[in-house]
PyMOL commands that place a pseudoatom at each C-alpha (Angstrom):
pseudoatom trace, name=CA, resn=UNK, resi=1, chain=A, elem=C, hetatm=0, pos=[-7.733, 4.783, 13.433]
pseudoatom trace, name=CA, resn=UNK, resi=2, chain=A, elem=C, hetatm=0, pos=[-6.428, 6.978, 10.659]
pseudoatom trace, name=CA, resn=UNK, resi=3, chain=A, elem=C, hetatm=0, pos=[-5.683, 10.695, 11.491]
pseudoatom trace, name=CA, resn=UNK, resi=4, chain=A, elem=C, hetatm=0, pos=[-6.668, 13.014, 9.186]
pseudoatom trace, name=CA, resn=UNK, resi=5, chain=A, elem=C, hetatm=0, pos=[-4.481, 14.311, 6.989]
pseudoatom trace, name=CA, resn=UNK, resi=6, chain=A, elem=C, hetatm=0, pos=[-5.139, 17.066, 3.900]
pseudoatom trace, name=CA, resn=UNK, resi=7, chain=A, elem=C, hetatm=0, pos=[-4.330, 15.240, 0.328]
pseudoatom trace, name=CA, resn=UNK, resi=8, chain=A, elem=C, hetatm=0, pos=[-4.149, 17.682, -2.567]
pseudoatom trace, name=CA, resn=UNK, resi=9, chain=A, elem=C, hetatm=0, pos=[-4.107, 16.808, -6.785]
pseudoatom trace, name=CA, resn=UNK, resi=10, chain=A, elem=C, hetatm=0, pos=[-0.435, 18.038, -7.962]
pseudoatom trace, name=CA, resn=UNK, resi=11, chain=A, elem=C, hetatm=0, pos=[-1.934, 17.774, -11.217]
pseudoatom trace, name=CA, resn=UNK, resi=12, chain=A, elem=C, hetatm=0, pos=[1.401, 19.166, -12.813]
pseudoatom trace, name=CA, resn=UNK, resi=13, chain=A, elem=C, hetatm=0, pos=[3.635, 16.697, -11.178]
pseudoatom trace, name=CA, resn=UNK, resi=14, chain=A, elem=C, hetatm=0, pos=[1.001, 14.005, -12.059]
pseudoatom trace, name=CA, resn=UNK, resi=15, chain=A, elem=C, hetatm=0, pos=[0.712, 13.375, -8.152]
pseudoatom trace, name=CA, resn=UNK, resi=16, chain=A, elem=C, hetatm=0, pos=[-1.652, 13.136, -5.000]
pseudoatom trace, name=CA, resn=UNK, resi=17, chain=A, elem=C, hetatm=0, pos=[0.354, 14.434, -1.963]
pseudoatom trace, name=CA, resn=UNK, resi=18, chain=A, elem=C, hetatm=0, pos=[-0.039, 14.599, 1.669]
pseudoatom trace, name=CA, resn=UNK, resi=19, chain=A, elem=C, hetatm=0, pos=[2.203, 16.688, 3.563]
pseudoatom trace, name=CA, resn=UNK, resi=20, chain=A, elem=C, hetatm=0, pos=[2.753, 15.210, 7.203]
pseudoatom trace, name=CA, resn=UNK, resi=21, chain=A, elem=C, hetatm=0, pos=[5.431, 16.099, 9.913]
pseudoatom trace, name=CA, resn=UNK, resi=22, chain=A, elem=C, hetatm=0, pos=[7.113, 18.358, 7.042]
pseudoatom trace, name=CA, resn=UNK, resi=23, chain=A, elem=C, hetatm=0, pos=[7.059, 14.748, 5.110]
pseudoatom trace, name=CA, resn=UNK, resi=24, chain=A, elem=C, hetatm=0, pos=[5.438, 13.921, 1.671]
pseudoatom trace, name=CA, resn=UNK, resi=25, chain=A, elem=C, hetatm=0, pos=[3.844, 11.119, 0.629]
pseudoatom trace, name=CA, resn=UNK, resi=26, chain=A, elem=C, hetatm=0, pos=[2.769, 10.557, -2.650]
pseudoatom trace, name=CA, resn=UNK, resi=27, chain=A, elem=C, hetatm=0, pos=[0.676, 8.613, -5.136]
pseudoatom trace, name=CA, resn=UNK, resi=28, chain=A, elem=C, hetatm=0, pos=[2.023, 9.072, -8.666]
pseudoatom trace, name=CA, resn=UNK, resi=29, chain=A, elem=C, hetatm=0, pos=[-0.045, 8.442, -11.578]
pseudoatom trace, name=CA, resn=UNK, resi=30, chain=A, elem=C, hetatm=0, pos=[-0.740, 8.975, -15.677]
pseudoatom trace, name=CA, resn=UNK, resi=31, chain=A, elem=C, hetatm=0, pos=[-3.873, 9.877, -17.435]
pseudoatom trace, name=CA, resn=UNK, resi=32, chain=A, elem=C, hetatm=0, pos=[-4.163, 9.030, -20.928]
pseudoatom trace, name=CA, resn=UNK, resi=33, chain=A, elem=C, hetatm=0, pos=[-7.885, 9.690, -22.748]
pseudoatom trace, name=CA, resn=UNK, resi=34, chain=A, elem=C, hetatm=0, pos=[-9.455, 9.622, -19.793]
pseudoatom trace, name=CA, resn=UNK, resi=35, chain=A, elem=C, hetatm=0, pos=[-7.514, 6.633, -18.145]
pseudoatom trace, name=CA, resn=UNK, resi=36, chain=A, elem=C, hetatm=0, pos=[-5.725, 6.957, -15.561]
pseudoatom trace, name=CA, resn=UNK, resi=37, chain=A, elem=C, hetatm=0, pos=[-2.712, 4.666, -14.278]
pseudoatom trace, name=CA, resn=UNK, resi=38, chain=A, elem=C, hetatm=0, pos=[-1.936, 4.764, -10.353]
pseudoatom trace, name=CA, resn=UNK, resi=39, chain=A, elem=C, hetatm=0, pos=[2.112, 3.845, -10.841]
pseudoatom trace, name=CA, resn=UNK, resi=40, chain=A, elem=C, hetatm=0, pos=[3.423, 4.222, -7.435]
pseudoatom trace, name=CA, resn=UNK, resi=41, chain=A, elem=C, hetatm=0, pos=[2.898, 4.965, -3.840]
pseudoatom trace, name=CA, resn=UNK, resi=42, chain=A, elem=C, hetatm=0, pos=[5.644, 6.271, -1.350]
pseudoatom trace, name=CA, resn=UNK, resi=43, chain=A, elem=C, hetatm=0, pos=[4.993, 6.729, 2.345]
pseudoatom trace, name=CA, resn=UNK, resi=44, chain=A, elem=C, hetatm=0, pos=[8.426, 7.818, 3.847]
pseudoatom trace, name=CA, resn=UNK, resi=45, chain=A, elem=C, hetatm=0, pos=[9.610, 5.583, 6.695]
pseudoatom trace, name=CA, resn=UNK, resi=46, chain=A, elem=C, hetatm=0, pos=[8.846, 8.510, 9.577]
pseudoatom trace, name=CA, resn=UNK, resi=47, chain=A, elem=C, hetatm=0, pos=[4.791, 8.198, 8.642]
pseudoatom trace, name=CA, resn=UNK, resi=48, chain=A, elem=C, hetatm=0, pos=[4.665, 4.669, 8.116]
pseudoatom trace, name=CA, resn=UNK, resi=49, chain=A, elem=C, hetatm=0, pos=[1.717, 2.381, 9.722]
pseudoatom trace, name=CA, resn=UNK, resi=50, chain=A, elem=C, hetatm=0, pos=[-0.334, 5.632, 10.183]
pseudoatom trace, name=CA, resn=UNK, resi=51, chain=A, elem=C, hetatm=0, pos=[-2.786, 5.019, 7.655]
pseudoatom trace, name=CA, resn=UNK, resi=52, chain=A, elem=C, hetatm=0, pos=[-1.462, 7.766, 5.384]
pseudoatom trace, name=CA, resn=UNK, resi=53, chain=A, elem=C, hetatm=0, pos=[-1.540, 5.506, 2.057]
pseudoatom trace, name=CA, resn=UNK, resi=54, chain=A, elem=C, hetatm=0, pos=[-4.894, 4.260, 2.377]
pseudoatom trace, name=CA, resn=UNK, resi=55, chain=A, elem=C, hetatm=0, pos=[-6.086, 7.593, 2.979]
pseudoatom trace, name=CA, resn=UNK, resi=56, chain=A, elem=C, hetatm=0, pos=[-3.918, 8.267, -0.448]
pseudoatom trace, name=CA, resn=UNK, resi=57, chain=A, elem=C, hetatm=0, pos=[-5.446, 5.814, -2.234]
pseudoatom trace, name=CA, resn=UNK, resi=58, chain=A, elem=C, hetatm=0, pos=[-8.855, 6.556, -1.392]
pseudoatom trace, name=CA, resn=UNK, resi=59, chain=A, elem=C, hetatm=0, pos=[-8.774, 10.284, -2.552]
pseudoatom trace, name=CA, resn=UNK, resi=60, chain=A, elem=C, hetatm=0, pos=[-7.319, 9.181, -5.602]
pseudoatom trace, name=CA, resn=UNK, resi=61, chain=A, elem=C, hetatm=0, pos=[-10.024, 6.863, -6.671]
pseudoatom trace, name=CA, resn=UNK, resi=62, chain=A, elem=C, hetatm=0, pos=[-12.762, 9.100, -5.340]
pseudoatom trace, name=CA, resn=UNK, resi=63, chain=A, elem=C, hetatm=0, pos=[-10.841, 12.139, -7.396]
pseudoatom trace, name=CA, resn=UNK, resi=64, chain=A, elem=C, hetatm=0, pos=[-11.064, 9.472, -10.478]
pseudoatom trace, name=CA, resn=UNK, resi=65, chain=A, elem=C, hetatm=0, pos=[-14.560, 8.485, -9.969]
pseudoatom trace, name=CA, resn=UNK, resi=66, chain=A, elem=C, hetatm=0, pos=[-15.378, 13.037, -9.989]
pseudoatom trace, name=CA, resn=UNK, resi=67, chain=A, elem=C, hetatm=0, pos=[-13.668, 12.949, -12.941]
pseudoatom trace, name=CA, resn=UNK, resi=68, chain=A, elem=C, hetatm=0, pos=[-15.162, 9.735, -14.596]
pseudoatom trace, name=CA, resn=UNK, resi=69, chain=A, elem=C, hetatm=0, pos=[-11.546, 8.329, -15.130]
pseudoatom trace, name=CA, resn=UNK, resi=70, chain=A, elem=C, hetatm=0, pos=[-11.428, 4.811, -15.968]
pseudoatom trace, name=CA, resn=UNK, resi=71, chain=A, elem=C, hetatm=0, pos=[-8.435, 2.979, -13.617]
pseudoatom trace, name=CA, resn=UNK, resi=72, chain=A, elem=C, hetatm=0, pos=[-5.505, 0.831, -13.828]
pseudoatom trace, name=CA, resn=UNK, resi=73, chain=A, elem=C, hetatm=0, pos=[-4.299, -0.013, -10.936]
pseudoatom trace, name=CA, resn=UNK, resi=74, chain=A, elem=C, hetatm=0, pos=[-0.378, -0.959, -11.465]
pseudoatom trace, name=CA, resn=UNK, resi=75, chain=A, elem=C, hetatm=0, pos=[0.786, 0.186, -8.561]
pseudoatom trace, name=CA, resn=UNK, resi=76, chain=A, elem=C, hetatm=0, pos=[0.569, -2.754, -5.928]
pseudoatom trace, name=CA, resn=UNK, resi=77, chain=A, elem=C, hetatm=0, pos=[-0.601, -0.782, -3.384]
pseudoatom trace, name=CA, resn=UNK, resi=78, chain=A, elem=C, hetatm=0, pos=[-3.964, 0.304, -5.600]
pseudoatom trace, name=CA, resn=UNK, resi=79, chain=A, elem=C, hetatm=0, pos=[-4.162, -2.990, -6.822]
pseudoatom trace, name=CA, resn=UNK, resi=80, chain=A, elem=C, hetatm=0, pos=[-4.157, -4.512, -3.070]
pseudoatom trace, name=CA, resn=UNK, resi=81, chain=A, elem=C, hetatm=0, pos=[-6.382, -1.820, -1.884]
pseudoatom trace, name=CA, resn=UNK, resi=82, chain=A, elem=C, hetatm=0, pos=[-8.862, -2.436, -5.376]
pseudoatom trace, name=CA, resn=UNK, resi=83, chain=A, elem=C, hetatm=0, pos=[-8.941, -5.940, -5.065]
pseudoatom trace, name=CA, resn=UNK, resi=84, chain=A, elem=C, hetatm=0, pos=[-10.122, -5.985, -1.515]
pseudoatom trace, name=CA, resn=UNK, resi=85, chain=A, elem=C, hetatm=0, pos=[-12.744, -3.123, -2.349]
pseudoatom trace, name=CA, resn=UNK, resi=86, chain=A, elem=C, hetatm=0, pos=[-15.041, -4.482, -4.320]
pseudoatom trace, name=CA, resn=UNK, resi=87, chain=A, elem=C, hetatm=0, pos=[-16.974, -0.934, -4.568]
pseudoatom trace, name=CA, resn=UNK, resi=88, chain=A, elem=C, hetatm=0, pos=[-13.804, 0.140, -6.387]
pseudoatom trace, name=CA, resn=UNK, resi=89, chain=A, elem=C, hetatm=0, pos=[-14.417, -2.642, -9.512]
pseudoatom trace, name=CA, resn=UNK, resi=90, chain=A, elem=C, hetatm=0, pos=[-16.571, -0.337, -11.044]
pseudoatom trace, name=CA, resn=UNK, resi=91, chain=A, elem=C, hetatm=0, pos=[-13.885, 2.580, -11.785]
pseudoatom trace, name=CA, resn=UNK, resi=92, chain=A, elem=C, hetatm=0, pos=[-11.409, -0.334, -13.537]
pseudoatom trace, name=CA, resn=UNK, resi=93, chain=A, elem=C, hetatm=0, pos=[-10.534, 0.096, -17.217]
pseudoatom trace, name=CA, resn=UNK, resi=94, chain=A, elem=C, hetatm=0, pos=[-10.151, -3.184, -18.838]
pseudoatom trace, name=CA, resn=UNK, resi=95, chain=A, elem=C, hetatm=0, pos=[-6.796, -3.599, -18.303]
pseudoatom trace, name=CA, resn=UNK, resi=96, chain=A, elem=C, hetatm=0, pos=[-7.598, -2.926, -14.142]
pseudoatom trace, name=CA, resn=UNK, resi=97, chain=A, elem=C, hetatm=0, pos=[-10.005, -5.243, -14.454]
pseudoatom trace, name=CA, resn=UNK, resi=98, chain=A, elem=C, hetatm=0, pos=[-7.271, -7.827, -15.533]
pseudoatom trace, name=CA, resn=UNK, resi=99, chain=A, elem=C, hetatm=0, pos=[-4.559, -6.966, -13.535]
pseudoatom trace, name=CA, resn=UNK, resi=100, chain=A, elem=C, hetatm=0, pos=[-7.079, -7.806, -10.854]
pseudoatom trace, name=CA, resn=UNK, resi=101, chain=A, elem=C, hetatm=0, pos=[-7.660, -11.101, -12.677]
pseudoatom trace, name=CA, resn=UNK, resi=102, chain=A, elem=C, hetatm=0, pos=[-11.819, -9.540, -12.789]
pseudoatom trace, name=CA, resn=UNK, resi=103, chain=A, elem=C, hetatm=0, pos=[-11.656, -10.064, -16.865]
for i in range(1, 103): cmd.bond("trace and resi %d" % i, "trace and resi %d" % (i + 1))
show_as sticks, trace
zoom trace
């Protein structure tokens, strides 16, 4: 089961965090007219297999889906996670939706 863990919106560094064990993980993204790209996810080594990314992933989307972002999920990790959500397919933008070969 996943532990909670508290995920914040570094808006300036374009970044969801979560601070664990004095680590950071992060999901990095862009947000262009009201798209916005996940491009990668980083889960150091020490809080691997912990469930930290998912948890990421889904605060991210449910962040984009508050803000009625449209999402492209290049980051294999939010494609992965997307693809196996169908609940997600809603918040792709076009070019999610083919990435996820949904066009």
């Amino acid at each position: 089961m996943d532990e909670a863990i508290s995920i914040r919106n570094n808006s300036s560094a374009h970044r969801f965090e979560a601070v664990v064990d004095s680590e950071v993980a992060v999901a990095t993204y862009s947000v262009d007219d009201h798209i916005i790209t996940f491009i990668h996810t980083v889960v150091p080594v020490a809080l691997r297999g912990r469930g930290i990314a998912t948890q990421l992933i889904r605060t991210a989307l449910a962040d984009s889906r508050d803000h009625h972002f449209s999402v492209v999920p290049q980051c294999p990790m939010f494609a992965a996670y997307m693809r196996n959500h169908p609940e997600t397919h809603d918040l792709l933008a076009p070019e999610g939706r083919k990435m996820l070969g949904l066009a």
